[in-house]
Wavefront OBJ file of the C-alpha trace (Angstrom):
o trace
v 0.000 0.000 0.000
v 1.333 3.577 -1.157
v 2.505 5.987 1.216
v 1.954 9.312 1.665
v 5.768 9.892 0.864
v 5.469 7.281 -2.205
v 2.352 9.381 -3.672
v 2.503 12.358 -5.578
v -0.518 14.546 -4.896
v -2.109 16.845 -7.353
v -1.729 20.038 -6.534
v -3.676 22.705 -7.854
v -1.681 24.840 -10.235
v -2.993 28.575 -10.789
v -2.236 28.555 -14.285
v -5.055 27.156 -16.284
v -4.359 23.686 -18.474
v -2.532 24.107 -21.742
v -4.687 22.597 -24.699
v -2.500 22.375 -28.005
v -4.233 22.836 -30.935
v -7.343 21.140 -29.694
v -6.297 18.109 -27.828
v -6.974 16.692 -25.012
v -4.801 16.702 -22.543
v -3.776 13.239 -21.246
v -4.970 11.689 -24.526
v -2.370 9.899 -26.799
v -1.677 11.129 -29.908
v -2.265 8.640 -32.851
v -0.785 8.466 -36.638
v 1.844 7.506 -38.296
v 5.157 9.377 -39.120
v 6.525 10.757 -42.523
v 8.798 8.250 -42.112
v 6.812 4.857 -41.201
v 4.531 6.185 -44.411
v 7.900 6.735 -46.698
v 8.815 3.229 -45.535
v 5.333 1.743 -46.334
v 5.261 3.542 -49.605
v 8.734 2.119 -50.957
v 7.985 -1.187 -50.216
v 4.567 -1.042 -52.125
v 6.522 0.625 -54.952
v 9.283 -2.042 -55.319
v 6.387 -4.851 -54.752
v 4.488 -3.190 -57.805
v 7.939 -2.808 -59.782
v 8.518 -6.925 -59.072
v 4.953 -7.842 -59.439
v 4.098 -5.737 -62.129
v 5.862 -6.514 -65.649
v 5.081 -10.347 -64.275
v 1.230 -9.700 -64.400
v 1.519 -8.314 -67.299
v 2.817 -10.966 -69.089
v 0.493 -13.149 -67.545
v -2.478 -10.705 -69.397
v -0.388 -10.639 -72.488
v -0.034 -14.656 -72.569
v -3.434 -15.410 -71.645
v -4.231 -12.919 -74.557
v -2.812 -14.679 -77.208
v -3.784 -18.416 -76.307
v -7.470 -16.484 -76.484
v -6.316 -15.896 -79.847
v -5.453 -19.231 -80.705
v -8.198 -20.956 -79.240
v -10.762 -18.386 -81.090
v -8.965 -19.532 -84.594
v -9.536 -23.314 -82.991
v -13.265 -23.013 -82.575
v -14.096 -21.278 -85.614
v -12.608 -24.238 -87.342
v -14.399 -26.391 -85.079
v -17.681 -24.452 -86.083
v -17.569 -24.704 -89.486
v -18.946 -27.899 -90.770
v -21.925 -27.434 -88.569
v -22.345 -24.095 -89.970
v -21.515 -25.417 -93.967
v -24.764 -28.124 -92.982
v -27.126 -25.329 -91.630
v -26.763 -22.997 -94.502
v -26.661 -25.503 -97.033
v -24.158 -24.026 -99.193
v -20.447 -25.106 -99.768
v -17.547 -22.956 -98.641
v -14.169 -22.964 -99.415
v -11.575 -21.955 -96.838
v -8.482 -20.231 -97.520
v -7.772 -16.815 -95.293
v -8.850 -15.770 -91.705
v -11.532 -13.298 -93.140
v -13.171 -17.216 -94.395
v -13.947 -17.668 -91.267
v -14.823 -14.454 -90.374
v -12.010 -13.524 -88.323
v -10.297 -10.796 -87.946
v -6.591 -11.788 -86.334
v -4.433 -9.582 -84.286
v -1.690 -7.465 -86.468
v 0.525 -9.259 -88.058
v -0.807 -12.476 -87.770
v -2.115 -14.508 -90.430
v -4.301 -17.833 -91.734
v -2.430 -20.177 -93.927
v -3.796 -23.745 -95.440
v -1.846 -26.212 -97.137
v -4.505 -25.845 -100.044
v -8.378 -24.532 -100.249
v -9.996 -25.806 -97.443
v -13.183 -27.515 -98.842
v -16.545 -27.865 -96.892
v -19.202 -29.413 -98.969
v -22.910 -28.415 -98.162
v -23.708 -31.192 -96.022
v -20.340 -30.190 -93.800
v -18.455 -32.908 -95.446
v -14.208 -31.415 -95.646
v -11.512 -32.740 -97.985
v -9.219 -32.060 -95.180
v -5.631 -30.128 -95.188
v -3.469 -28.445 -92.468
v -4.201 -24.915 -90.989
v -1.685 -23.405 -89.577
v -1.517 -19.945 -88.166
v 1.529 -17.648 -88.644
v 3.010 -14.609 -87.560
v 6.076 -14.103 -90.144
v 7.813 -17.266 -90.377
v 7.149 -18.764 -87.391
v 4.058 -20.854 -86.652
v 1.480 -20.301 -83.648
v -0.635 -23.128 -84.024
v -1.544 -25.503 -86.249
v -4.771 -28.119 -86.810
v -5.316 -30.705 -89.192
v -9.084 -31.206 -90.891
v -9.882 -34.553 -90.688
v -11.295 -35.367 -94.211
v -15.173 -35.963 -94.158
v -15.385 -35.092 -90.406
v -14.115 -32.076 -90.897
v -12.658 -32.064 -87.076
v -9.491 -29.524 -86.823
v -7.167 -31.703 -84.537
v -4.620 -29.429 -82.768
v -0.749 -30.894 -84.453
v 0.671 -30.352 -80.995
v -1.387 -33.073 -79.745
v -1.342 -35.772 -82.143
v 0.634 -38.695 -81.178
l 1 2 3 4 5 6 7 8 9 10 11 12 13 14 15 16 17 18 19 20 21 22 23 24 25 26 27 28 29 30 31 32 33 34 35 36 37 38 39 40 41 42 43 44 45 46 47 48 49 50 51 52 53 54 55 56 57 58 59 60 61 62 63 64 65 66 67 68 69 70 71 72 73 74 75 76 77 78 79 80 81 82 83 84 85 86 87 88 89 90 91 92 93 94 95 96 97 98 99 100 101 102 103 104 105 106 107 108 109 110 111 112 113 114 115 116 117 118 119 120 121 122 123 124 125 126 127 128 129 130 131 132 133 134 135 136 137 138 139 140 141 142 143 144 145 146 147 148 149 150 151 152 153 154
């Protein structure tokens, strides 16, 4: 138990309590410092420098398999299409199909792709290009008319 000599007692002061700039007197101050917020702020920014270009590449990669797998389904949609109409359709360019391929890219067929009007295909090799170098490449199954990814055939 405290003492008399232990205890400190308030005494009354005449000047009046100093209030700065609206606070409370007693009551702890709360925030963080320019320099905890300069701290926070360069570790965000070399997170977002890291993190960044990688994302990016990720959108960018995911952009161009979209690409490829539109190019795969029009194929895929075209003997069921040639049947519906009931007219035949040759096959030769992107614009064929009714694509329209990011710049530089490009539709090439190892001959005219033939689609009879009841869907039926005399078959061939698709292959899509940007320059020289090939993206992707299907062949058409003669009669089926099923575009079979090359990369995937034993």
């Amino acid at each position: 138990m405290p003492t008399s000599a232990s205890c400190r007692r308030a005494e009354a002061s005449p000047f009046p309590p100093r209030h700065h700039q609206g606070r409370i007197p007693g009551a702890r101050v709360r925030g963080f410092t320019l320099l905890e917020l300069t701290v926070v702020l360069a570790l965000v920014s070399l997170l977002a420098a890291i993190v960044g270009p990688r994302l990016w590449g990720w959108v960018e990669s995911a952009r161009y398999r979209a690409d490829i797998d539109r190019v795969g389904s029009a194929l895929r949609a075209v003997p069921s299409a040639t049947f519906f109409s009931g007219k035949s359709r040759e096959i030769v360019r992107a614009a064929d199909l009714g694509l329209a391929l990011p710049e530089g890219w490009y539709l090439e067929t190892s001959g005219p792709l033939r689609y009879a009007a009841n869907g039926m295909s005399s078959g061939g090799v698709v292959s899509l290009k940007t320059g020289d170098r090939v993206i992707a490449q299907w062949r058409v199954e003669a009669v089926s008319g099923e575009p079979i990814p090359l990369e995937d055939t034993p």
